[in-house]
C-alpha positions in Angstrom: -24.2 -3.5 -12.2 -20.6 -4.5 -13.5 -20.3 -4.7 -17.1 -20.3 -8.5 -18.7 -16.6 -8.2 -20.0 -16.8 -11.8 -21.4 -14.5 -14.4 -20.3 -11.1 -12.6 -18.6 -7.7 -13.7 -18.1 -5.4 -12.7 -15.9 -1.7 -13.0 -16.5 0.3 -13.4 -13.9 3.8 -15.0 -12.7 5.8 -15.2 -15.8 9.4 -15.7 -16.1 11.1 -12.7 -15.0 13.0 -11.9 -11.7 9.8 -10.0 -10.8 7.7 -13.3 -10.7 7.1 -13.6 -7.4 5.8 -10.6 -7.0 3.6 -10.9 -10.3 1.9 -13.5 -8.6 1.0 -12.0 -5.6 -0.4 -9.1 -7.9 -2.3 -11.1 -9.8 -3.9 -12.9 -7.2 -5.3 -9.6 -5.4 -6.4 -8.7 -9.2 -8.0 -12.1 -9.7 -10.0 -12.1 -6.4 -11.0 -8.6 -7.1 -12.5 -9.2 -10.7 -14.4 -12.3 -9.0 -15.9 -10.3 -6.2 -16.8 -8.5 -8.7 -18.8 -11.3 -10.7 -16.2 -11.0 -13.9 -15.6 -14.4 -15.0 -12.3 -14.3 -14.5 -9.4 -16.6 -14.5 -5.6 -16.9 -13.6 -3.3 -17.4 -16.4 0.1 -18.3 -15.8 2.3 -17.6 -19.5 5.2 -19.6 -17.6 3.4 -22.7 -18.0 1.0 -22.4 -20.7 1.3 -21.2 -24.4 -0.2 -17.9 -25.2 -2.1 -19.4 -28.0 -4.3 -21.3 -25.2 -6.0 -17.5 -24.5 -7.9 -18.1 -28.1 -8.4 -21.6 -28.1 -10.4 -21.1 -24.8 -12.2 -18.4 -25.6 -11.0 -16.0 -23.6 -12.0 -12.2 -24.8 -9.9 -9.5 -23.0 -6.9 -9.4 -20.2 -5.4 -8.2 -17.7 -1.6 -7.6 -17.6 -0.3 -7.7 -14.6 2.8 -9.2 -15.2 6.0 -7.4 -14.0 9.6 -7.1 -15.7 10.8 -8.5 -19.0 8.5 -10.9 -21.1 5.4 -9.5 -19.7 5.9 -5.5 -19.4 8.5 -5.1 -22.3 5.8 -5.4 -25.2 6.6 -8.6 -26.1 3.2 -10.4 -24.8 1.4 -6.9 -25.9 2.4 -8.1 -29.4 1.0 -11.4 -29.0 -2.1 -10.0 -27.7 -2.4 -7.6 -30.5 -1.7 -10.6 -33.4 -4.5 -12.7 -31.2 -6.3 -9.7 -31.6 -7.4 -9.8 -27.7 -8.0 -6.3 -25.8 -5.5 -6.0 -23.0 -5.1 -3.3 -20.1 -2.2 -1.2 -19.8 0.1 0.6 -22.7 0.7 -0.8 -25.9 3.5 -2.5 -27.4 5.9 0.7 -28.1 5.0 2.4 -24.6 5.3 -1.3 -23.3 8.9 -1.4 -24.1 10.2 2.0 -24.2 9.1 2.6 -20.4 11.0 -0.7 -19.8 14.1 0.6 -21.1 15.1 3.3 -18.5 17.9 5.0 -20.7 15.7 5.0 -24.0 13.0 6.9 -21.6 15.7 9.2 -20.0 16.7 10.0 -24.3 13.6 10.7 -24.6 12.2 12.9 -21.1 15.8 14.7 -21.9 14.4 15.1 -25.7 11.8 16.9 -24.9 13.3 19.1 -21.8 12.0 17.2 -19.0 13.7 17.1 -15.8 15.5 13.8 -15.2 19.0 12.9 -13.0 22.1 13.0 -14.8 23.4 9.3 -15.6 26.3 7.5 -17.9 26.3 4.3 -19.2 28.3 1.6 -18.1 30.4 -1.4 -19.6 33.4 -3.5 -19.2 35.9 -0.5 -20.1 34.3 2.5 -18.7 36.4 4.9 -17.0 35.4 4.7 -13.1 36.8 7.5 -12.3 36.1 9.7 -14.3 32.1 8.6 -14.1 32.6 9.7 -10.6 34.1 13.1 -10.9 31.2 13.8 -13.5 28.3 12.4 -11.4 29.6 12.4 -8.3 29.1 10.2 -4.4 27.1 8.8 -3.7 25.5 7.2 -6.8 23.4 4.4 -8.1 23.8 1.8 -10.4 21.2 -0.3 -11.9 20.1 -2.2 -14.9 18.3 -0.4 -17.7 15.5 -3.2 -18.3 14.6 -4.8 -14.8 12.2 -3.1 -12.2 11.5 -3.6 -8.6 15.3 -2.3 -8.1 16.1 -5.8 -9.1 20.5 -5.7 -9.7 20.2 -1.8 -8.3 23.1 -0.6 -5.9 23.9 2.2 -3.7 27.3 3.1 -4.7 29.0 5.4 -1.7 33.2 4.9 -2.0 34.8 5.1 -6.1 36.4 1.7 -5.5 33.1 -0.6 -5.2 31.7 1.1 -8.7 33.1 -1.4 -10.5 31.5 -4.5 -8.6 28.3 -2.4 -8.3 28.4 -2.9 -12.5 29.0 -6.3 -12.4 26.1 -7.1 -10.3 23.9 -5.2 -12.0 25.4 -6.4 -15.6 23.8 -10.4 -14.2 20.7 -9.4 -14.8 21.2 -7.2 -18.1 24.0 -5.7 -20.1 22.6 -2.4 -19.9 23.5 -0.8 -17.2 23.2 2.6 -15.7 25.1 5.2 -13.1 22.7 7.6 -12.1 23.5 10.6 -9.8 22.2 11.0 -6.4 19.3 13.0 -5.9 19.4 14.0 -2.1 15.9 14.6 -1.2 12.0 13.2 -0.8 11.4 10.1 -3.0 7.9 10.4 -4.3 5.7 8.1 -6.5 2.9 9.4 -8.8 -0.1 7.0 -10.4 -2.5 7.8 -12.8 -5.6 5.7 -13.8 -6.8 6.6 -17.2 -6.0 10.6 -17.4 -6.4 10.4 -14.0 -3.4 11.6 -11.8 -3.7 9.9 -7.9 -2.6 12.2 -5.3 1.1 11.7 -4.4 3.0 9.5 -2.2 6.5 10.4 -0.2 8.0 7.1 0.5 10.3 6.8 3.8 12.6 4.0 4.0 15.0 2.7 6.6 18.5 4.5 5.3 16.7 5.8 2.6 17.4 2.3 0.9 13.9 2.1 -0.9 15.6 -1.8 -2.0 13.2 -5.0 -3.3 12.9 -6.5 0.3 11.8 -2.7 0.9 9.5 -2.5 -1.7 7.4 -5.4 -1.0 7.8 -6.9 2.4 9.0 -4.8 4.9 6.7 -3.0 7.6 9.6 -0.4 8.1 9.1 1.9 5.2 6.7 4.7 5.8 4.2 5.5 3.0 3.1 9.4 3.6 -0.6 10.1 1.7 -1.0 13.1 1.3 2.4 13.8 0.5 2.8 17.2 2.7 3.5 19.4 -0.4 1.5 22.2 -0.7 -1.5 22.0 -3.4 0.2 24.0 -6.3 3.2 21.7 -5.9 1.7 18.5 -5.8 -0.4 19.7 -9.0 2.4 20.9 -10.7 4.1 17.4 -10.5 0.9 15.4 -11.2 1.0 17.3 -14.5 4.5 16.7 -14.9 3.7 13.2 -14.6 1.1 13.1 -17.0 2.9 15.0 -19.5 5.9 12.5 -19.2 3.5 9.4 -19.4 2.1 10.7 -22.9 5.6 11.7 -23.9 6.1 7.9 -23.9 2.6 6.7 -25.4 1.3 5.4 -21.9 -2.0 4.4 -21.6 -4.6 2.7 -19.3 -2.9 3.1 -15.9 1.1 3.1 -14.9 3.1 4.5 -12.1 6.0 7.4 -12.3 8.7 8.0 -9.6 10.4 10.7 -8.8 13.0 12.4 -7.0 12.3 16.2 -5.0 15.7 18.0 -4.7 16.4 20.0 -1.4 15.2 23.0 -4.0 12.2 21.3 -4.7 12.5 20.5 -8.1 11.2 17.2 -9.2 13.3 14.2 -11.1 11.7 12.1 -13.3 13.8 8.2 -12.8 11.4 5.8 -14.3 7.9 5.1 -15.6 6.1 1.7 -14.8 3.8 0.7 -17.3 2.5 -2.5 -14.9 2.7 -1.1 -11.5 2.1 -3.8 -8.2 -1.0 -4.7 -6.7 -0.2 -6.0 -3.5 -0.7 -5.3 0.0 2.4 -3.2 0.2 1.4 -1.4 -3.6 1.5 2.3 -4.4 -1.5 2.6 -6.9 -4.2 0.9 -5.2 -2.9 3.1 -1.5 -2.9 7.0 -3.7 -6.1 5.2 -4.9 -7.8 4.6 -1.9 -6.8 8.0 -0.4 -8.8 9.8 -3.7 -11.8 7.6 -2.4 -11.2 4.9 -5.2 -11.0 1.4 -3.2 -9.3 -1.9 -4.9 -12.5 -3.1 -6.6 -13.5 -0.1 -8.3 -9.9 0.4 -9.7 -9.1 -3.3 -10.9 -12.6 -2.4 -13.0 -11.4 0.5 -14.0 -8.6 -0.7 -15.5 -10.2 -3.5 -17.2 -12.7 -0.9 -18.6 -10.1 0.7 -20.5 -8.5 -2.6 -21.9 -8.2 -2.3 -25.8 -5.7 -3.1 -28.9 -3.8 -0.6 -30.5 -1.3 1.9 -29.0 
């Protein structure tokens, strides 16, 4: 029998560059929760005031909002002032994981393994960020996801114009060194780790349209690693995502050098929940399908970090 969770909202769309894919999320979460008999409903925070979520009576949500203004801690705080229950981490977690060099500070803080990376601006020295870090490399912006801005950067001379693009979407900007290996993905649900996933795409160019809409890239679950390594990393994983104050559910993605070491390069604190989503497929392979997880999540929704 599902739990009477009261009247549910679901926040979705948003106004970052991520939107359309919050949508999309939010629509598979929304007709999950319904099948389930949640009484739940879509709310867009594009279009409506936050304030509406009291005045209609709403009594917990469901963040699934992607990018900044909806994964960045900004609407956690709102939600926390409403006092309404809300999944995913809290306001700090929120937007440390969104920052990806304030998490590297940290994961580096605390000795955990994470690529080598400089920051960029208008008068960094290009070439000397590539004698330290090396060709290729990638650039991206500190505090967008879905590799929104994020470049490939394989000859000295296009660094530069690699900054400059990523620098549109936020003045933070990173060089991080190229980690030649497997590309794996981690969720976790709760304290939960989910079982591993090596991502294949075409070139190795794991880009937005790559992410979310292409049928070329290869999802491997199970991984392929042997048991003791995939554990070792799941607890790596873990051990990161409380490092940062994580809760609820999120999504970490790593590198696997040719030695087999694993890289920490970001933590997702709203991971997607699409058709092409990495959470809901390591789910389904640990026998967990889409319904039970949405619930799941909802289940843990609370205030506080």
């Amino acid at each position: 029998m599902t739990r009477d969770f009261g009247r549910v909202a679901v926040l979705m769309g948003g106004t970052s560059a991520e939107r359309e894919i919050s949508l999309l999320s939010g629509g598979a979460v929304l007709e999950a929760l319904r099948r389930c008999g949640v009484d739940a409903h879509g709310f867009d925070p594009r279009d409506r005031s936050l304030c509406e979520l009291r005045e209609e009576g709403f009594e917990r949500v469901f963040v699934i909002l992607h990018g900044r203004g909806g994964e960045d801690g900004t609407v956690q705080g709102a939600l926390e002032a409403f006092g309404l229950p809300y999944t995913g981490s809290g306001v700090m977690a929120s937007a440390v994981a969104m920052d990806k060099w304030r998490t590297k500070l940290l994961w580096q803080a605390a000795g955990l393994p994470t690529p080598r990376y400089r920051l960029l601006d208008a008068h960094s020295d290009w070439k000397a960020i590539v004698a330290e870090l090396g060709l290729p490399l990638f650039v991206k912006p500190a505090r967008e996801g879905s590799s929104v801005g994020a470049g490939k950067v394989l000859a000295a001379g296009d660094l530069s114009a690699a900054w400059r693009a990523a620098a549109r979407h936020d003045p933070l900007v990173l060089a991080e060194e190229f980690v030649a290996g497997a590309e794996l993905t981690c969720g976790f649900v709760g304290e939960r780790a989910l079982p591993l996933i090596r991502i294949e795409a075409p070139g190795g160019n794991y880009d937005y349209a790559h992410k979310y809409f292409s049928d070329e890239t290869r999802y491997r679950c199970p991984s392929g690693l042997d048991a003791r390594r995939e554990h070792a990393i799941q607890d790596l994983v873990m051990q990161a995502a409380r490092l940062l104050g994580c809760r609820g559910w999120g999504r970490a993605d790593l590198m696997l050098t040719a030695a087999g070491e694993p890289m920490l390069l970001e933590m997702n604190t709203t991971p997607g929940m699409t058709g092409h989503s990495l959470v809901p497929m390591a789910a389904r392979v640990a026998g967990i399908g889409f319904d039970e997880l949405v619930l799941s999540i909802l289940e843990q929704a609370r205030l506080g970090d």
